[in-house]
N, C-alpha and C positions, 0 to 999 in steps of 0.2 A: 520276607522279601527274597532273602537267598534261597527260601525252596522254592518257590512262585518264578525264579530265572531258573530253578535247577530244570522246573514241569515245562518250561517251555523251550528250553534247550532237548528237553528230552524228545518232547512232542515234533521240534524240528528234525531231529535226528527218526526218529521212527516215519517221518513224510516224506523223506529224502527219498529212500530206494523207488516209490512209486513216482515220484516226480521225474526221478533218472529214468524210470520205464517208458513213461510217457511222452518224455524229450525223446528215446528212444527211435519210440515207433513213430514220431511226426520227422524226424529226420532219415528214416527208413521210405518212409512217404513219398518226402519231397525229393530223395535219391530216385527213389520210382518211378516219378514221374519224369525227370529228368533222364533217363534210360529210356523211358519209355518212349519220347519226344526226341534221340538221337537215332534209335533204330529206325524209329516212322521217317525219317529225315533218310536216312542210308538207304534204307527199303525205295523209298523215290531215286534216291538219284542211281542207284542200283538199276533199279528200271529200265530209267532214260541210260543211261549208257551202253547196256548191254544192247537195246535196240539201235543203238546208234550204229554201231559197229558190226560188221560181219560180213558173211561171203554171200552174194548175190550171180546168178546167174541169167546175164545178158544175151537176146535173141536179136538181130537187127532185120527188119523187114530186104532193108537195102543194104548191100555190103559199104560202109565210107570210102572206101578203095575206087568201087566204080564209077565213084561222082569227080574223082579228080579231073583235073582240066589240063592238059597240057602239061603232065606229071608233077604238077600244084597238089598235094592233099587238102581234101575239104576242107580243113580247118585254117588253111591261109588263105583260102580264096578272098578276092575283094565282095564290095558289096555287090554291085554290077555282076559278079558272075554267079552269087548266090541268088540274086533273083532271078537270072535265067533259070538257073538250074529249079528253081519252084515252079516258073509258069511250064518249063517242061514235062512237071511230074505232078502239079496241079489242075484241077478241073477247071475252066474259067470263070463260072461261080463260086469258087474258093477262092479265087484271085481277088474278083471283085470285091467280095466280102471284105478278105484283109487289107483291101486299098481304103474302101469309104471308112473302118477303124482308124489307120494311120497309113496314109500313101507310102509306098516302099521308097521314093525319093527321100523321105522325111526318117527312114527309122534307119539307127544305126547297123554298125557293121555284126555287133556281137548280137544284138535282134534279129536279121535276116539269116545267122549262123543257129542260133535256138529254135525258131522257125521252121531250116531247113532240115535239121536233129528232128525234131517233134512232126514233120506231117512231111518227110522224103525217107527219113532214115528207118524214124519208129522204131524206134531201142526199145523193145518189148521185154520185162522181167519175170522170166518163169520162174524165179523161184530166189527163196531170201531166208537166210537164217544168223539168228541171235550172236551173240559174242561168243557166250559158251557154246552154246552149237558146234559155232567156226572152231574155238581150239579144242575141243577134245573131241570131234566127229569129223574132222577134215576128209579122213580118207572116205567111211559113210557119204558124204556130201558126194568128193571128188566121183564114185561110182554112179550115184543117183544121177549126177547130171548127164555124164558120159552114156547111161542107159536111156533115160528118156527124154533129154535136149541133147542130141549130138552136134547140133550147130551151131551151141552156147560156149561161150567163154565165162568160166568163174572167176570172180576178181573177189578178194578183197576190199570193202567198200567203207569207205568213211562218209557218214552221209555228211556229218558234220564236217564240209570241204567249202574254199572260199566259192565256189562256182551254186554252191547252194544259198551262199549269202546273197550275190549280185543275181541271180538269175529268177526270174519273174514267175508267176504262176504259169504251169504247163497240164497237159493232161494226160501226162505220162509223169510218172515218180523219180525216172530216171532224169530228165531235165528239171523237174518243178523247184522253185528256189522260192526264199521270204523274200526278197528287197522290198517288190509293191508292199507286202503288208509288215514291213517295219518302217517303211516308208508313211504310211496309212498311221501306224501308231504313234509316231513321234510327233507328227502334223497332228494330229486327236490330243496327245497330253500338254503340248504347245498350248492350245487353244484353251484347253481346261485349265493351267495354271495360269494364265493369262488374266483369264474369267473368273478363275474363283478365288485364288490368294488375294486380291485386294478385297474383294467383295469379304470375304471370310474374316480377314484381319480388318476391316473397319466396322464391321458387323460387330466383331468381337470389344472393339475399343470404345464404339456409345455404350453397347451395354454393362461394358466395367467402370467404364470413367466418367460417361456423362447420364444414363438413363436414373433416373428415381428408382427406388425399390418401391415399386406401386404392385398393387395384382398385377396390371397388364404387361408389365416387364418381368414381371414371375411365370405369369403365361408363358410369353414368349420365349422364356429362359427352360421350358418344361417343355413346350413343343419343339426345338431345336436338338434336345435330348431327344425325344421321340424319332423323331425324322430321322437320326442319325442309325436307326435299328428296321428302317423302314427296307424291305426287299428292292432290290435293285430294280428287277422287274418292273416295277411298279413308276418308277424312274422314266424307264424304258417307254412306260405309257403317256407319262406327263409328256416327254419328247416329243411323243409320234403327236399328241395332239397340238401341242403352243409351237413348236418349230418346224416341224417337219408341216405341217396341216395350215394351223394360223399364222405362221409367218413364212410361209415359204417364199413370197417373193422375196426377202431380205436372205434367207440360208442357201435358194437357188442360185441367187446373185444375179437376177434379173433385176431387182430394184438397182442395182448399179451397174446394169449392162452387161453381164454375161448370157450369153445367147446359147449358149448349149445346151440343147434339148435330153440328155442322157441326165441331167440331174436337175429337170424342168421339176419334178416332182419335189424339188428337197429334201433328198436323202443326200447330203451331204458330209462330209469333214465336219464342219462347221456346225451341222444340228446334233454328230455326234459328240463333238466337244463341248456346249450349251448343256447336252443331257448331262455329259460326266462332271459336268459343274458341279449342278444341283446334286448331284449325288453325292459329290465330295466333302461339299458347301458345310453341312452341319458339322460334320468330323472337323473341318477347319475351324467351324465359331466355337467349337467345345476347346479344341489344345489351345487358341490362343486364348481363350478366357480366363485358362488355368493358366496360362502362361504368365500373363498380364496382373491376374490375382496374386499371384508367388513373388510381385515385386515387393518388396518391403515398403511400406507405409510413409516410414520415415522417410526415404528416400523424395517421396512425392511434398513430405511436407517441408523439406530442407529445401527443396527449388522454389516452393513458394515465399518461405521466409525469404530468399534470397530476390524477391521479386518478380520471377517467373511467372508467364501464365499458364494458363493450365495445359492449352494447346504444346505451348514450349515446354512444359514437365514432361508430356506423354512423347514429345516430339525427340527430346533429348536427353532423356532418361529414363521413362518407363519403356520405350518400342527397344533401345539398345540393349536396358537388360532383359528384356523379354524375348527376342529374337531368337536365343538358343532352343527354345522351347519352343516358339514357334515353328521354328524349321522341324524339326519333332513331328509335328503334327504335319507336318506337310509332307515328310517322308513316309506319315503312314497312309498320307493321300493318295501319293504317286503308287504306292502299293496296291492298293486299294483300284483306281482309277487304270491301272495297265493291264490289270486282269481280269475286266469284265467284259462278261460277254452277252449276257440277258439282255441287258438296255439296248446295245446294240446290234442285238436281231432284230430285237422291236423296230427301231426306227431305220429298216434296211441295209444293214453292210453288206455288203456284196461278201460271197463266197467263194466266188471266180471271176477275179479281172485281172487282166493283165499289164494294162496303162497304169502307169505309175502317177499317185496324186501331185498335181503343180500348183496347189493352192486350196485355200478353203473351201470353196466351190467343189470340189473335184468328188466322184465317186470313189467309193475306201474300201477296203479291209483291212483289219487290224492283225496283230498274230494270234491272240484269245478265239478270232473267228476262223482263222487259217487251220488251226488246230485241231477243234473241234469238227471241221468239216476234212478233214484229212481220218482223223479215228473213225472218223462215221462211214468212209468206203470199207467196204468188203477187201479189198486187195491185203494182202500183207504188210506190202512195201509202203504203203501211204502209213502206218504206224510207224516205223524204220523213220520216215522225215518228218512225222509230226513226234518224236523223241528227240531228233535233230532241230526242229523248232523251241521245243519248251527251253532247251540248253540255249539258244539265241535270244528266248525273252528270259530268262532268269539272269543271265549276262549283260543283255541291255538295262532290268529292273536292278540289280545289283552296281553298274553301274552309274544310275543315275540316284539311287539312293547313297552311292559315295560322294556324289559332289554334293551332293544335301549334306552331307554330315560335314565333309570340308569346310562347308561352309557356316556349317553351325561350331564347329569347336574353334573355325578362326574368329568370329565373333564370341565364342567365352571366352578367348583369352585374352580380348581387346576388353573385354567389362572387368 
């Protein structure tokens, strides 16, 4: 017996060096990986910053100087004398235009002041360079401009500035701002959480608590998984057809009275929020089934012996201690749901508007479409603000996955 412990203490000893190689190289691995997933992470935000930042050089059609009024600079004029100064410098076919949009009695003061910037001033951008560019080519730049814009002033440009957050879509890079389409996105994830978190979590609570394990709840426990890998696009399709198509008197808001012929077709808020449901939908019956699955057992059977019914078990005891976990899956929703942008080509976002959405009903863009349709000009500068946009939705997606999580570890610490 004592050589038969000696052979196998031996034989442990001679497995060891290889088993320590082994450990070795799987924690050499997953070091790898780990670098590997910090640098791809620096490498983006590297990106986005360095375009965010740098020196641009500014042409204006019209000097601001000349439009003063009565030694007023442009920029204090009231409303009233900002639309003079446009029907002066305006065609009256452009007039018209931007009256039947929104009558100039009706739009504020810093509207008629953007307005007047973008189609009197015309801040035209010959030319825009990087972060690094800016600091170790300054004097390079400083010459370039001085030889072929004499009439440019180089500034220093932060695109990422408050006047880029409130300021509406323009078609010039020099005024263009998100508000309309952060405004567009948060009306869209409203809608979707609205829609799909209860749908998602009671979806998920027959199927754990009350459904049979028959085939047909194994089916539908195996097509949920499915769906949840299914292309967004395709989302995108289901939209354009059941909301935007078959239901569009309810998504237009003509079944309830809205009359405006600009979203008579149902491309609206509202069919984009519907689409991002469905898309979210399975991601949310998968977390909270696991969620609701991880309750302890006992715990379900202790409210019963106590008298409880089932409803009252799940009601005050399984959803409380489930809820950290649910929220989990709902901050991978909102992840998931704030950066698409396939479904919502499909079923029409707008790429350039300027009116800001005031309800479900309303025509949208969101920042995922803002984005993409800013990379896709040719110009420089429209890369320069869609860097300055990605830094607004990672801030806003970051933000809103913090009150998800607030609110998930203040309910672990109440269970």
């Amino acid at each position: 017996m004592g050589e038969s412990a000696n052979g196998g203490a031996g034989e442990f000893a001679a497995q060891l060096p290889k088993r320590h190689r082994v450990g070795r190289v799987w924690f050499l691995f997953f070091l790898s990986a780990t670098v590997i997933g910090i640098i791809a992470l620096m490498a983006l935000l590297y990106t986005v910053i360095v375009q965010s930042f740098g020196f641009v050089a500014i042409e204006n059609k019209i000097d601001p100087a000349t439009l003063a009024v009565a030694g007023v600079p442009l920029e204090q004029l009231d409303s009233a004398q900002l639309t003079a100064i446009l029907q002066q410098n305006l065609s009256a076919g452009v007039m018209r235009r931007y009256e039947s949009e929104q009558p100039f009695a009706e739009r504020s003061r810093d509207n008629l002041y953007a307005l007047t910037m973008e189609r009197v001033v015309q801040p035209n951008l010959v030319g825009s360079w990087s972060l690094i560019e800016s600091i170790f080519d300054r004097r390079t730049i400083e010459a370039e401009v001085a030889r072929e814009h004499p009439n440019a002033r180089l500034v220093f440009r932060t695109w990422l500035r408050p006047s880029f957050i409130v300021n509406a879509q323009a078609s010039s890079a020099e005024l263009a701002g998100v508000r309309t389409a952060i405004l567009g996105s948060l009306w869209t994830i409203l809608i979707t959480l609205v829609v799909a978190f209860p749908l998602g979590v009671g979806a998920a609570i027959y199927l754990e608590e009350y459904a049979a394990d028959t085939r047909l709840t194994r089916l539908i426990r195996t097509n949920i998984t499915n769906l949840a890998g299914v292309p967004s696009i395709i989302y995108g399709m289901l939209g354009l057809a059941i909301f935007v198509r078959l239901l569009e008197p309810l998504t237009s808001g003509a079944m309830l009275g809205v009359t405006d012929p600009t979203v008579a077709n149902g491309r609206t808020i509202l069919s984009a929020g519907l689409t991002l449901a469905l898309l979210i939908l399975p991601l949310l019956i998968i977390n909270s089934q696991e969620a609701i699955r991880a309750v302890p057992r006992s715990l379900r059977q202790a409210s019963y012996g106590l008298g409880a019914t089932r409803w009252q078990t799940i009601w005050y005891h399984v959803l409380p201690s489930a809820l950290p976990g649910i929220l989990t899956g709902n901050i991978l929703a909102i992840s998931r749901a704030i950066g698409e942008t396939a479904p919502l080509v499909v079923i029409g976002a707008s790429t350039y508007i300027v009116m800001d959405p005031n309800g479900p009903f309303s025509k949208f863009t969101t920042l995922p479409i803002q984005i993409y349709q800013w990379t896709s000009r040719p110009q420089a500068e429209f890369r320069n603000i869609a860097a300055a946009a990605i830094i607004v939705l990672l801030v806003m997606l970051l933000t809103l996955n913090a009150a998800a999580v607030l609110l998930r570890n203040r309910y672990t610490r109440r269970v």
